[in-house]
C-alpha positions, -999 to 999 in steps of 0.1 A, spaced: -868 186 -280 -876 173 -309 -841 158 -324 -834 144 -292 -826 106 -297 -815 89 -264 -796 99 -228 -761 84 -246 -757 58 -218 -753 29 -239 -752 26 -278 -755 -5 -307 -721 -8 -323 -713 -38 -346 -683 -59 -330 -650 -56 -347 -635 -86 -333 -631 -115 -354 -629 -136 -323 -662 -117 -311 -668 -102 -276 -680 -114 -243 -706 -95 -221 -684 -71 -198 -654 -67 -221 -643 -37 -238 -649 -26 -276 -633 -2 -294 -653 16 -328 -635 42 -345 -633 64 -320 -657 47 -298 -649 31 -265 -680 10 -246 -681 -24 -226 -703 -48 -242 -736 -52 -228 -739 -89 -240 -720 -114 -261 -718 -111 -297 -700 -127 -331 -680 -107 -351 -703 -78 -372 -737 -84 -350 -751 -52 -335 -745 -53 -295 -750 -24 -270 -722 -13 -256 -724 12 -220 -704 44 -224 -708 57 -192 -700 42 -160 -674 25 -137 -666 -13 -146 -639 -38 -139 -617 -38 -172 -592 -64 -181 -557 -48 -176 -526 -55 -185 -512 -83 -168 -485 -74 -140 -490 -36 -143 -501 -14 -106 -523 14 -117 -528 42 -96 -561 59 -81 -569 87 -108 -543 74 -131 -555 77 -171 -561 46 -183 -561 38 -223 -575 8 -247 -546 -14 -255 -568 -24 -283 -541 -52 -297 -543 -67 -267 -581 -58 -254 -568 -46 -224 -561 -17 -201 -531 -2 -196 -513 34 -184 -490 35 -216 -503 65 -241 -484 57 -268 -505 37 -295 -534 33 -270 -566 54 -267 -577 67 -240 -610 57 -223 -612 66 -186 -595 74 -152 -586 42 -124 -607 50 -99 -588 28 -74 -556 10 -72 -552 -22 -86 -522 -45 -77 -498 -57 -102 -510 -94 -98 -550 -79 -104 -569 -92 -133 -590 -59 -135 -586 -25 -130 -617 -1 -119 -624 21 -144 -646 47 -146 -653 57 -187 -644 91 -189 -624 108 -223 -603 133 -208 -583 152 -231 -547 136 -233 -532 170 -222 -555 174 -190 -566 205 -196 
């Protein structure tokens, strides 16, 4: 095919942060959800994955469910399972404990009504 450009896997995004972003952490662009590939200062072009299952900082004292949506607390640059405000970015593909850092999240955007 000729207008093919790449499999989609990973893309360059320019951080929004002002603080920046570490390796492994999640960035949101617009309507663009990835988990940064490796550091990077506020406006420098990183590649972000966009497929996948990673470890994602959740929100702190919160038990997620197996299968449970999970959305971009982008405030807080964390996970959580409240809708409201958030955008979603993938499903929990385990349990994680109230008193876990992370959650296990595999990047998926599911329509918010599940159909």
């Amino acid at each position: 095919m000729r207008n093919f450009i790449q499999p989609g896997h990973s893309l360059a995004v320019a951080v929004p942060y002002a603080g920046g972003v570490t390796a492994g952490q999640g960035v949101l662009v617009g309507a663009l959800f990835g988990i940064a590939a490796i550091d990077g200062i506020q406006n420098a072009t990183i590649e972000v994955a966009t497929q996948g299952v990673f470890d994602v900082t959740k929100q702190p004292s919160l038990a997620i469910t197996a299968g449970a949506r999970v959305f971009w607390d982008d405030t807080n640059r964390r996970v959580t399972t409240t809708a409201a405000g958030n955008f979603q970015v993938g499903i929990a593909t385990q349990a994680a404990l109230a008193a876990d850092a992370t959650a296990r999240v595999w990047l998926n955007r599911v329509p918010a009504s599940g159909s």
